[in-house]
Biotite code that builds the C-alpha atoms (Angstrom):
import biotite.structure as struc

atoms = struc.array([
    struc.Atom([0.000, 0.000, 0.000], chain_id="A", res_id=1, res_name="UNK", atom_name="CA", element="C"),
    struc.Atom([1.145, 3.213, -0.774], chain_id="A", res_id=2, res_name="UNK", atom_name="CA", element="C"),
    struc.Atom([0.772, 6.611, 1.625], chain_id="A", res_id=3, res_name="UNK", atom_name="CA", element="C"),
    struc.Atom([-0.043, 10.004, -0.284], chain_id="A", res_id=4, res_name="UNK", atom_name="CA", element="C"),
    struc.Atom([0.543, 13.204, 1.894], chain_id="A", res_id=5, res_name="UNK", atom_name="CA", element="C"),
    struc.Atom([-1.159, 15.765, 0.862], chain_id="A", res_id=6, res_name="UNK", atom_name="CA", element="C"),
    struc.Atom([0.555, 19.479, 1.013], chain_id="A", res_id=7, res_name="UNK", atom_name="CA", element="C"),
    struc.Atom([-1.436, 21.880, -1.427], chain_id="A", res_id=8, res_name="UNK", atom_name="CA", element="C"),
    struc.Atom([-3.001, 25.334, -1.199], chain_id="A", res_id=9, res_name="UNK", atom_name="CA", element="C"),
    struc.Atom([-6.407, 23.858, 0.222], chain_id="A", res_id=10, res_name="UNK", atom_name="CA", element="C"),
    struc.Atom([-4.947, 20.399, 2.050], chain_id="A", res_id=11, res_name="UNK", atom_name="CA", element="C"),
    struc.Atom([-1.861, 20.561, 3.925], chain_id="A", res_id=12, res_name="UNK", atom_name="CA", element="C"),
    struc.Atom([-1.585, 17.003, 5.383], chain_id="A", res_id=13, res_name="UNK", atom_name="CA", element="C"),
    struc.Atom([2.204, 17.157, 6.998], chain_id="A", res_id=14, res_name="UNK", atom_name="CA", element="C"),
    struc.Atom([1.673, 18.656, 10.093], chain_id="A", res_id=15, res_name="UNK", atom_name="CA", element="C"),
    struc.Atom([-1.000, 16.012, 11.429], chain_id="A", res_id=16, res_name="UNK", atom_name="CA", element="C"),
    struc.Atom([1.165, 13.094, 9.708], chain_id="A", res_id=17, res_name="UNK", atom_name="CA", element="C"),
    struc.Atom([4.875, 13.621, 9.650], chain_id="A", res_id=18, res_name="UNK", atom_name="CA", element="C"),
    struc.Atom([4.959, 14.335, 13.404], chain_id="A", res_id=19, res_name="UNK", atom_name="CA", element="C"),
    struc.Atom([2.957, 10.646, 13.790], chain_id="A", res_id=20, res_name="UNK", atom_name="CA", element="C"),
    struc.Atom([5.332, 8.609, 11.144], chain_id="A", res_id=21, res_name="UNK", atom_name="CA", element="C"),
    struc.Atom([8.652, 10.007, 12.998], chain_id="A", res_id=22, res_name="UNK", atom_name="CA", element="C"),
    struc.Atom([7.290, 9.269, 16.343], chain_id="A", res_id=23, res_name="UNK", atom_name="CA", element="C"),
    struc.Atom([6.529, 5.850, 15.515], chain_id="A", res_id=24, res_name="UNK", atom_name="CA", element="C"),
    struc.Atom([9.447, 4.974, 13.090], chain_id="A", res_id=25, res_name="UNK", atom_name="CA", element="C"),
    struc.Atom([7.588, 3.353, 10.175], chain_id="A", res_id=26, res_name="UNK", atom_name="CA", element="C"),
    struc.Atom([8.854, 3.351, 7.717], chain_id="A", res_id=27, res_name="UNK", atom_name="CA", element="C"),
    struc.Atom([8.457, 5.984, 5.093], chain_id="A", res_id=28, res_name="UNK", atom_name="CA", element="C"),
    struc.Atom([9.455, 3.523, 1.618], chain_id="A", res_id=29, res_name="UNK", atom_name="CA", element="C"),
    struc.Atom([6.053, 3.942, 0.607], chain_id="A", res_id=30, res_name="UNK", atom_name="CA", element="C"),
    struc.Atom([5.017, 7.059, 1.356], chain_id="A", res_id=31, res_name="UNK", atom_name="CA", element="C"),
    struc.Atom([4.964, 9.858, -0.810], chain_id="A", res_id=32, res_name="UNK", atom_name="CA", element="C"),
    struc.Atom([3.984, 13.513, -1.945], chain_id="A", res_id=33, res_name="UNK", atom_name="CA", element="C"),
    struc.Atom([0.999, 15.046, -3.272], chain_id="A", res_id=34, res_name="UNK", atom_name="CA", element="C"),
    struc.Atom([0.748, 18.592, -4.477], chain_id="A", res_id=35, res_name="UNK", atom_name="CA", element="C"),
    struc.Atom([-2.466, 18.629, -6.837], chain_id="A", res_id=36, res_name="UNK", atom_name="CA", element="C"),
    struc.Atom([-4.272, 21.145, -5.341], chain_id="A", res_id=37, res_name="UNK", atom_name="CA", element="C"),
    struc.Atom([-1.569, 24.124, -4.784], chain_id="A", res_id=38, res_name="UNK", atom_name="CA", element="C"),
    struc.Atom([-2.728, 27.198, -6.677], chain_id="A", res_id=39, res_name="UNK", atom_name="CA", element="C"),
    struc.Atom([-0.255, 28.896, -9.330], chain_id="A", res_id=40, res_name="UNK", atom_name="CA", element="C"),
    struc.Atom([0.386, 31.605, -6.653], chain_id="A", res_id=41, res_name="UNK", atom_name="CA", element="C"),
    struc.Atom([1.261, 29.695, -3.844], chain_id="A", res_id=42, res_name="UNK", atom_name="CA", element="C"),
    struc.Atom([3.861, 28.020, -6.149], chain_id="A", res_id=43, res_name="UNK", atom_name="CA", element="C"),
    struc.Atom([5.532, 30.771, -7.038], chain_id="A", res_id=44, res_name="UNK", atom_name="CA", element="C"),
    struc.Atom([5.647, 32.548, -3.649], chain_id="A", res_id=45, res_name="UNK", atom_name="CA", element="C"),
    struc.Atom([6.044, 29.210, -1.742], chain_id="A", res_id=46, res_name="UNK", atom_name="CA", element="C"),
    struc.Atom([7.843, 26.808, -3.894], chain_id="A", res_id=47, res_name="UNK", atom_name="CA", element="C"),
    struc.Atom([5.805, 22.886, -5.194], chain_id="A", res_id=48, res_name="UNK", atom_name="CA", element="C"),
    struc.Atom([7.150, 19.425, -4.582], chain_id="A", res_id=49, res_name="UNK", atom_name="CA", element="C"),
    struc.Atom([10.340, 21.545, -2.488], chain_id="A", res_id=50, res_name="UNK", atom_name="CA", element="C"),
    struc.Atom([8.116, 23.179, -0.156], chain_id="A", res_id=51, res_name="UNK", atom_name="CA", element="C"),
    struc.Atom([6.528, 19.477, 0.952], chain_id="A", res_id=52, res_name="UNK", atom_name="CA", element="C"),
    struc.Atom([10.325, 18.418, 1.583], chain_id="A", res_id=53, res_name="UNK", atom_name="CA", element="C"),
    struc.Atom([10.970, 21.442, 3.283], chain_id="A", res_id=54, res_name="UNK", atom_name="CA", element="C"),
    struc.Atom([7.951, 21.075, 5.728], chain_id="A", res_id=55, res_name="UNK", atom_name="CA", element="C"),
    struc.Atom([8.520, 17.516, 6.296], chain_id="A", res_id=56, res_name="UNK", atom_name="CA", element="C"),
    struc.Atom([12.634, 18.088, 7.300], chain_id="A", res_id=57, res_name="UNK", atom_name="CA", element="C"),
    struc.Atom([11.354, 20.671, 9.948], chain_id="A", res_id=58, res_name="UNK", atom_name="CA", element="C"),
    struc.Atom([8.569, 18.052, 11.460], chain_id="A", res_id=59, res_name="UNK", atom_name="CA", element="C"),
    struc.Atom([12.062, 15.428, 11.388], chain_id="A", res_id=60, res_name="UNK", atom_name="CA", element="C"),
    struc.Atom([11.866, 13.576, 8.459], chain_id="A", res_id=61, res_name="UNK", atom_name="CA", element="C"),
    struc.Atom([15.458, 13.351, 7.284], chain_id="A", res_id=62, res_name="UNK", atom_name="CA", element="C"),
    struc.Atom([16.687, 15.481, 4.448], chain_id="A", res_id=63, res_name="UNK", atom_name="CA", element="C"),
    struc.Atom([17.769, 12.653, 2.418], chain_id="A", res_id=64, res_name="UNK", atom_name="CA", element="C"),
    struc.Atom([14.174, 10.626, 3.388], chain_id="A", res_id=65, res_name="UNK", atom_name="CA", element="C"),
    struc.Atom([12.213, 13.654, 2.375], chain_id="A", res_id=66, res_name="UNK", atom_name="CA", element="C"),
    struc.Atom([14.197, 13.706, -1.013], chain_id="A", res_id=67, res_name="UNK", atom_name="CA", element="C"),
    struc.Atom([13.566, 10.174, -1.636], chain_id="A", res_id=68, res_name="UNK", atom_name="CA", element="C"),
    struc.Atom([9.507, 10.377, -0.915], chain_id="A", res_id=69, res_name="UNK", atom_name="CA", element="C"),
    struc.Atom([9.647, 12.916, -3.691], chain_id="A", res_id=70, res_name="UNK", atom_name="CA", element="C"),
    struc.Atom([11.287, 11.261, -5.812], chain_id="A", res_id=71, res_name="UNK", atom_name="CA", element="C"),
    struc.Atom([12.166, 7.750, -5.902], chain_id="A", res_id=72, res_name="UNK", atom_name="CA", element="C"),
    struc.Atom([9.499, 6.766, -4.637], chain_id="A", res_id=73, res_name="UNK", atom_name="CA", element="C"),
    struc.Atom([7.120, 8.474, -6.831], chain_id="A", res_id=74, res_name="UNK", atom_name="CA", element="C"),
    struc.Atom([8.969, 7.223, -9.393], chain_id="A", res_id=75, res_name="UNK", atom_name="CA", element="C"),
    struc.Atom([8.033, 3.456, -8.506], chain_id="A", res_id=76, res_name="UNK", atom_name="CA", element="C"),
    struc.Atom([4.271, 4.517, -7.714], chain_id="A", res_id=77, res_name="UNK", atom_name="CA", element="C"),
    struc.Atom([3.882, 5.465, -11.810], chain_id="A", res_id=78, res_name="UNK", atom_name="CA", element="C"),
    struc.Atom([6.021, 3.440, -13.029], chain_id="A", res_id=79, res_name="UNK", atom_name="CA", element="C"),
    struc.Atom([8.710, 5.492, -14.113], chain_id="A", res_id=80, res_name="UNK", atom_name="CA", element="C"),
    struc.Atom([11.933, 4.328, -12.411], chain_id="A", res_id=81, res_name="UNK", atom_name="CA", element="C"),
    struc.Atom([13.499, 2.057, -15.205], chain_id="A", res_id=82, res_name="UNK", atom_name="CA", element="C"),
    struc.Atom([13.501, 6.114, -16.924], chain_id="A", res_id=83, res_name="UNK", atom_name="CA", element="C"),
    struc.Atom([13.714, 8.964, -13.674], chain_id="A", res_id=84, res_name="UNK", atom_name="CA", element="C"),
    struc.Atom([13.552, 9.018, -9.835], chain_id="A", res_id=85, res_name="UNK", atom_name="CA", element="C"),
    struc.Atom([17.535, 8.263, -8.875], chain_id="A", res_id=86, res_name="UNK", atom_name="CA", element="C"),
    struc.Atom([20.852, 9.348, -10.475], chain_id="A", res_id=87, res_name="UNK", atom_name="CA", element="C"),
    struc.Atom([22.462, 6.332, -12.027], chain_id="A", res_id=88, res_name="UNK", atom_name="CA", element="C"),
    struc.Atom([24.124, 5.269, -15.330], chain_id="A", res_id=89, res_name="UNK", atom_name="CA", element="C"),
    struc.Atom([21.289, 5.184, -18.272], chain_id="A", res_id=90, res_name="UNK", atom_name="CA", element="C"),
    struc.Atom([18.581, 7.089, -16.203], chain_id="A", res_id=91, res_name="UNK", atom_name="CA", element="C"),
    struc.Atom([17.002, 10.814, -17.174], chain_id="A", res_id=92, res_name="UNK", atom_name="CA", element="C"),
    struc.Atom([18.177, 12.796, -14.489], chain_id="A", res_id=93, res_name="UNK", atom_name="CA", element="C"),
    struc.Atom([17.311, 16.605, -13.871], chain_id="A", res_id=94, res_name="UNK", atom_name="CA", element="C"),
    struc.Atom([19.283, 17.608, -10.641], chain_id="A", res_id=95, res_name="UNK", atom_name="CA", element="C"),
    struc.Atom([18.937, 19.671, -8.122], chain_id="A", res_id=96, res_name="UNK", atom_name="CA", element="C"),
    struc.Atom([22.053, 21.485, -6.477], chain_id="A", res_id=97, res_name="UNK", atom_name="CA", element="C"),
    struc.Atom([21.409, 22.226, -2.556], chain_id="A", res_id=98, res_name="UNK", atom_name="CA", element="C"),
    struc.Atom([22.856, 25.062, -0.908], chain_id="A", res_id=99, res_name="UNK", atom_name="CA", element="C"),
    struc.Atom([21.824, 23.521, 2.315], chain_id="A", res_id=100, res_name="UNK", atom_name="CA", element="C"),
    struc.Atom([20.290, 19.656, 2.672], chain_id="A", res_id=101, res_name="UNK", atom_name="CA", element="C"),
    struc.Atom([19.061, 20.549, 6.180], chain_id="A", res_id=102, res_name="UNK", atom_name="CA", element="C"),
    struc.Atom([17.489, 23.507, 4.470], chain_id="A", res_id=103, res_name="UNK", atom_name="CA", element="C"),
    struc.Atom([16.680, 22.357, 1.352], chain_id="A", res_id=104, res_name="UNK", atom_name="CA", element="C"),
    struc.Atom([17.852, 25.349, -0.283], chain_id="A", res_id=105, res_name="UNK", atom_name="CA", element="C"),
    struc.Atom([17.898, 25.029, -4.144], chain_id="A", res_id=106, res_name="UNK", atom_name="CA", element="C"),
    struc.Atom([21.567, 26.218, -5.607], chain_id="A", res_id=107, res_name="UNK", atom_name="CA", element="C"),
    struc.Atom([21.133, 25.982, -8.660], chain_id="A", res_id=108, res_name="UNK", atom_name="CA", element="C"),
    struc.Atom([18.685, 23.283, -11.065], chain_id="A", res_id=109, res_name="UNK", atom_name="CA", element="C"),
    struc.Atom([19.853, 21.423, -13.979], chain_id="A", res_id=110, res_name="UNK", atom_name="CA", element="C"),
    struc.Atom([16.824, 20.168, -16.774], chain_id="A", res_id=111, res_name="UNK", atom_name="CA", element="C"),
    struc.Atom([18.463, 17.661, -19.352], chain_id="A", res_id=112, res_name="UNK", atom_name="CA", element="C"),
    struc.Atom([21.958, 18.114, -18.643], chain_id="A", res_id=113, res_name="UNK", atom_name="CA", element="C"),
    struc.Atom([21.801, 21.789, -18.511], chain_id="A", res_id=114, res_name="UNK", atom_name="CA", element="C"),
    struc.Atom([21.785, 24.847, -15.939], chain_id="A", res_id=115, res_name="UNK", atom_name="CA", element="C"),
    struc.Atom([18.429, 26.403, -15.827], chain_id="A", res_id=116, res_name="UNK", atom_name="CA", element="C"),
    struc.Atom([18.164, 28.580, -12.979], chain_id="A", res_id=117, res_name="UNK", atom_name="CA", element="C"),
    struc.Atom([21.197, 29.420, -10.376], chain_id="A", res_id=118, res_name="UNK", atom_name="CA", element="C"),
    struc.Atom([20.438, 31.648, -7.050], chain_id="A", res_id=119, res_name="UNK", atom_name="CA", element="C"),
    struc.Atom([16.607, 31.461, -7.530], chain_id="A", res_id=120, res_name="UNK", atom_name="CA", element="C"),
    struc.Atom([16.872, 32.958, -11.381], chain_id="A", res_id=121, res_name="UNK", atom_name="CA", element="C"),
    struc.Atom([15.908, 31.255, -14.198], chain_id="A", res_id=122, res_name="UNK", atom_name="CA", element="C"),
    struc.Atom([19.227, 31.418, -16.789], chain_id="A", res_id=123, res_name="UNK", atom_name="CA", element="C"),
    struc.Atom([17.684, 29.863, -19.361], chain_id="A", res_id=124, res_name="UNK", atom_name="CA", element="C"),
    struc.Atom([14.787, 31.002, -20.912], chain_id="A", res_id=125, res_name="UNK", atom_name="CA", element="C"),
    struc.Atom([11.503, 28.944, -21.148], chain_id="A", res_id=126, res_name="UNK", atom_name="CA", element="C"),
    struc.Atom([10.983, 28.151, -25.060], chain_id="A", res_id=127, res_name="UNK", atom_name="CA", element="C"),
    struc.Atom([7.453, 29.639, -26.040], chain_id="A", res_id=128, res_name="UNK", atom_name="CA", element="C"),
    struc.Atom([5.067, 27.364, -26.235], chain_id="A", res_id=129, res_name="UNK", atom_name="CA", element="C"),
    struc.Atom([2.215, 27.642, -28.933], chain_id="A", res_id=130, res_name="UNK", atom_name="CA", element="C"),
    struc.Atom([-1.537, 26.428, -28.220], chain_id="A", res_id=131, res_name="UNK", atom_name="CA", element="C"),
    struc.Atom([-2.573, 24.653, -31.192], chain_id="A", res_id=132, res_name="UNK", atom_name="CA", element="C"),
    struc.Atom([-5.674, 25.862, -32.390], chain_id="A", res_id=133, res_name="UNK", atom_name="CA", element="C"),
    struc.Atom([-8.178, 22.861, -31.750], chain_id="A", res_id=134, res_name="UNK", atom_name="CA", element="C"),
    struc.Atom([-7.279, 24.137, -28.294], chain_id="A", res_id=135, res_name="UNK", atom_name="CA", element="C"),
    struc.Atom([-8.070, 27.885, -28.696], chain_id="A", res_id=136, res_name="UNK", atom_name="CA", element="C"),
    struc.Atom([-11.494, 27.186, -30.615], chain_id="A", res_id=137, res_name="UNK", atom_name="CA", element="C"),
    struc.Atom([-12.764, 24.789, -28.806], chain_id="A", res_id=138, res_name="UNK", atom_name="CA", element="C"),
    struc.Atom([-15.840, 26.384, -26.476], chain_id="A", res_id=139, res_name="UNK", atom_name="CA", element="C"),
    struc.Atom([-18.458, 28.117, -29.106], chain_id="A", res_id=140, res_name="UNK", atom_name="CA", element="C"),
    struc.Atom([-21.114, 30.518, -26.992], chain_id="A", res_id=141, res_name="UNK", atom_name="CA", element="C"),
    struc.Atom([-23.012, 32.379, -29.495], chain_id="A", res_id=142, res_name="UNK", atom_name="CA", element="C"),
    struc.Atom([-25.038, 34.619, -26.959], chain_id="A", res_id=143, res_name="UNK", atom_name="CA", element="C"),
    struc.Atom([-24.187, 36.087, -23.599], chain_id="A", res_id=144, res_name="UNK", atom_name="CA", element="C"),
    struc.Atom([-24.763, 34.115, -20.461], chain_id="A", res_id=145, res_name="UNK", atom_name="CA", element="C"),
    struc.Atom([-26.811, 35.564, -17.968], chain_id="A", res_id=146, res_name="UNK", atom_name="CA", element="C"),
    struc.Atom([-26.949, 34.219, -13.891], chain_id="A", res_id=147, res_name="UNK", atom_name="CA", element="C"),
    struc.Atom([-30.194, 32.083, -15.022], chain_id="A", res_id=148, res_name="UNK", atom_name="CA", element="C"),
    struc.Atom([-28.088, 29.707, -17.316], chain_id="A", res_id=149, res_name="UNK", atom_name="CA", element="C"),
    struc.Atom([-26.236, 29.031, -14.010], chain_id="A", res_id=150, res_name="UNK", atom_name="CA", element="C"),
    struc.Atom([-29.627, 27.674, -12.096], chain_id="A", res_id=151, res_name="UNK", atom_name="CA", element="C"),
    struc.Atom([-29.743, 24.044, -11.105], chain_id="A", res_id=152, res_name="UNK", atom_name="CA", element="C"),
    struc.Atom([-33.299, 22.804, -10.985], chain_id="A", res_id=153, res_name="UNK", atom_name="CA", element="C"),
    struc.Atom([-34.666, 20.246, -8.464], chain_id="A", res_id=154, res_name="UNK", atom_name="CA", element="C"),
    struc.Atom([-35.851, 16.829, -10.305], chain_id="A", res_id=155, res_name="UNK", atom_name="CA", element="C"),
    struc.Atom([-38.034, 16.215, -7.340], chain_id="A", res_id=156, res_name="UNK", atom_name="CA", element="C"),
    struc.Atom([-41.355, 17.972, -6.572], chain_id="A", res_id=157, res_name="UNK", atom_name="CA", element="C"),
    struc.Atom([-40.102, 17.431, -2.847], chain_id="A", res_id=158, res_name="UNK", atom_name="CA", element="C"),
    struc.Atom([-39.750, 21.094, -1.129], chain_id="A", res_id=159, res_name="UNK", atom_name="CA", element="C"),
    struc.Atom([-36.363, 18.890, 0.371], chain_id="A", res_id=160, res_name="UNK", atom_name="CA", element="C"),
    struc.Atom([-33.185, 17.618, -0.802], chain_id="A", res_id=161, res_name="UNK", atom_name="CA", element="C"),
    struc.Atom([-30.371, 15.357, 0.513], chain_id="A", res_id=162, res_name="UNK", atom_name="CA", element="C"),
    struc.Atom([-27.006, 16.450, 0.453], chain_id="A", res_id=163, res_name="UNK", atom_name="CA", element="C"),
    struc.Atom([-23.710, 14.709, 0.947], chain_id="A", res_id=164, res_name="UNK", atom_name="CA", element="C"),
    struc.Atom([-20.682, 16.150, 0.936], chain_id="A", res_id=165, res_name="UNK", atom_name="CA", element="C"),
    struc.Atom([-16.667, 14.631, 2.182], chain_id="A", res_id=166, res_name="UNK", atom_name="CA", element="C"),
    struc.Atom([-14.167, 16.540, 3.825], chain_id="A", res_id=167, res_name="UNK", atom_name="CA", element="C"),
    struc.Atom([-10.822, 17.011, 2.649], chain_id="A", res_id=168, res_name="UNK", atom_name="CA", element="C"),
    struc.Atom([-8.417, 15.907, 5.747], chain_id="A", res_id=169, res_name="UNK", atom_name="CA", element="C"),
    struc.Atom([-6.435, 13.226, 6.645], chain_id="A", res_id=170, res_name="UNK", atom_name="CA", element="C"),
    struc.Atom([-9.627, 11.030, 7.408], chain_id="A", res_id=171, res_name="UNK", atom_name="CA", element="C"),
    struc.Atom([-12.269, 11.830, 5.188], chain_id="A", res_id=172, res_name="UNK", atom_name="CA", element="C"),
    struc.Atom([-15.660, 12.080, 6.795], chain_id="A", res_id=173, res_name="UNK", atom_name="CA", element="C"),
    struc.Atom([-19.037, 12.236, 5.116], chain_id="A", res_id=174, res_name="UNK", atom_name="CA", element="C"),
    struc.Atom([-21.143, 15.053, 5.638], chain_id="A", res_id=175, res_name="UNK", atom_name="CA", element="C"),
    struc.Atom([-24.852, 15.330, 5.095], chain_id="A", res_id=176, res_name="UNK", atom_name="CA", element="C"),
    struc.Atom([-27.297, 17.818, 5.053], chain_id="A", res_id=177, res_name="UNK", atom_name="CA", element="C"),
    struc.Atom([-30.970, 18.035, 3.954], chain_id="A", res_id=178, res_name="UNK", atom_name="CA", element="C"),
    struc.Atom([-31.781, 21.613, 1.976], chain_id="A", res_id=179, res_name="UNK", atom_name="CA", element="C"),
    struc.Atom([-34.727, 23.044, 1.528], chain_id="A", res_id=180, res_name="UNK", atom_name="CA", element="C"),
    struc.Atom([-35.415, 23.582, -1.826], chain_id="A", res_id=181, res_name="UNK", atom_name="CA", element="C"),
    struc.Atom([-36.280, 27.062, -3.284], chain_id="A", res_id=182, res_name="UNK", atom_name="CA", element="C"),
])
């Protein structure tokens, strides 16, 4: 069985966790990192994939651990090793230089053999990318939408409804509500 932490913008997952795996030693071979939910912002001010490593060194996970949980082991998970997830002979291997393990301060990143960014600056430029245009025509309105078109109507001549709804935490509870329906 595999272990996904969740550390996004909406579900941040280490600090009930991490503190729980360290305490009881088990082993962390299986566990990894899982960032779907961080928001564009939060990336750039607070870092992706790093800032789960960084959060789970400070709640004593060690540095090389953390590393390995977001890599490696992700790696396995998709089926990706025989290609990425370690540095050895005949693997793809973008590489991070640290500053500071302990830290997990970024030095300077290399992306197929070459240095992209040094000192938190990119030094290579991003090639542009192009949408192709099946992608950019792809969503035809021909009138404007008004707040009606967003409406949701009852199937039920019941003045009630039945809601259910989970939560988004470690351990996911069902909610339920009944509505009334106007």
């Amino acid at each position: 069985a595999k272990v996904f932490l969740m550390e996004g913008s909406v579900i941040k997952q280490l600090d009930q966790v991490v503190p729980a795996l360290v305490e009881s030693n088990i082993s962390t071979r299986h566990v990894l990192f899982c960032t779907d939910d961080s928001a564009p912002e939060d990336i750039v001010r607070n870092g992706h994939i790093d800032r789960a490593i960084r959060k789970a060194i400070k709640l004593g996970i060690p540095a090389v651990t953390a590393i390995q949980m977001a890599s490696l082991n992700c790696a396995e998970h998709y089926n990706l090793n025989r290609d990425i997830g370690s540095i050895v002979p005949g693997k793809l291997a973008d590489i991070l230089v640290l500053d500071d393990i302990g830290e997990f301060t970024i030095d300077q990143v290399y992306y197929e053999g070459k240095l992209v960014a040094e000192d938190g600056k990119m030094v290579e430029a991003f090639p542009k990318f192009e949408y192709p245009e099946w992608m950019l025509d792809s969503i035809h309105i021909h009138r404007q939408l008004v707040a009606e078109d967003f409406k949701i109507y009852a199937s039920s001549p019941e003045p009630y409804t039945h809601v259910r709804a989970m939560t988004a935490s470690v351990l996911n509870k069902e909610l339920s509500a009944t509505l009334r329906v106007e």
